[in-house]
C-alpha positions as CSV (number, residue, x, y, z in Angstrom):
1,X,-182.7,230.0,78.1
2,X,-185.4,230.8,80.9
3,X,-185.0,234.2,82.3
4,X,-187.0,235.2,85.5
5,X,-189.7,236.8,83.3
6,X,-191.0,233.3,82.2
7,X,-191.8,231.8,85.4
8,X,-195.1,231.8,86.4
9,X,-196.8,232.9,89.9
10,X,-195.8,230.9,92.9
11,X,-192.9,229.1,91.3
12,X,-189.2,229.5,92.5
13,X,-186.2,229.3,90.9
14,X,-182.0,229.8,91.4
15,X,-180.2,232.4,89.5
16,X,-178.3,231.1,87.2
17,X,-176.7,234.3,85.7
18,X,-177.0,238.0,84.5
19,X,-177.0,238.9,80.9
20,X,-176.9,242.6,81.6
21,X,-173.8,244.9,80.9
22,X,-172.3,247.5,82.9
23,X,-174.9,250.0,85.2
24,X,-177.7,247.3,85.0
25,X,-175.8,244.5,86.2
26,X,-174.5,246.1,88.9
27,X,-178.1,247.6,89.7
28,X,-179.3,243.8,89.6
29,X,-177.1,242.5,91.4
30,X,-177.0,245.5,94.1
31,X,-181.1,244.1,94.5
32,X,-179.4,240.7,95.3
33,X,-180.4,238.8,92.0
34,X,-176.9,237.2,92.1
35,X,-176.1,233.8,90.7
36,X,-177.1,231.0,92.9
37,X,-180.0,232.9,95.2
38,X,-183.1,231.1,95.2
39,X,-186.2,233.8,94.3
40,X,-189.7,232.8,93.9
41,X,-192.5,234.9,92.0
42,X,-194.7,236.3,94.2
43,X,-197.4,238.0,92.0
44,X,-197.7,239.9,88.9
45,X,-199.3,243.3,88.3
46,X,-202.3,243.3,85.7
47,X,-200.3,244.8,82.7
48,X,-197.7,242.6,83.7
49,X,-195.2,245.0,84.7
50,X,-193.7,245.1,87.6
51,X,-193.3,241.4,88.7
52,X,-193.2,241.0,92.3
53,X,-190.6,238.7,94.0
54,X,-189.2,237.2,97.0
55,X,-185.2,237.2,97.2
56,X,-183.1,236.5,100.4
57,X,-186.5,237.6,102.6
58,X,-187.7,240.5,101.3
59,X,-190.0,241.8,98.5
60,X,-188.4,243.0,95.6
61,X,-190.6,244.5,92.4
62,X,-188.7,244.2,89.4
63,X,-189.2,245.8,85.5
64,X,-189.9,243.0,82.8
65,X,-186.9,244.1,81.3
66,X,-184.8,243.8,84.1
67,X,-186.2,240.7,84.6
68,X,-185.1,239.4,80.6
69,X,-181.4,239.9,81.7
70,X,-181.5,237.3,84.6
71,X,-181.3,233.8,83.8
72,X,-182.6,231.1,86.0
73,X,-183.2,227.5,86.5
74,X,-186.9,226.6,87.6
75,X,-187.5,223.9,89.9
């Protein structure tokens, strides 16, 4: 399983889906990590946390942990 924390910098890949539960799924999906959008890792901070992405146009940072409960496909 590849989750959106394991992609490296400057790679894209889809959502496959969300292994969150309840208030974190929804807050997930509310930042439009939903299955099938295509996101692509813009940077990473130093300590590595936040990672930076791009989803549906817009800039998005998101916590490494919150990151572990979306899985994706790389391409």
């Amino acid at each position: 399983m590849t989750t959106l924390r394991d992609i490296p910098v400057r790679s894209s890949c889809t959502v496959k889906a969300l292994t969150g539960t309840g208030a974190v799924k929804r807050r997930i999906m509310d930042m439009g990590l939903t299955k099938g959008a295509k996101v692509k890792v813009v940077k990473v901070a130093p300590l590595g946390d936040p990672i930076q992405v791009n989803v549906r146009g817009y800039e998005l940072s998101i916590r490494k942990d919150e990151a572990d409960k979306v899985e994706v496909d790389p391409e």
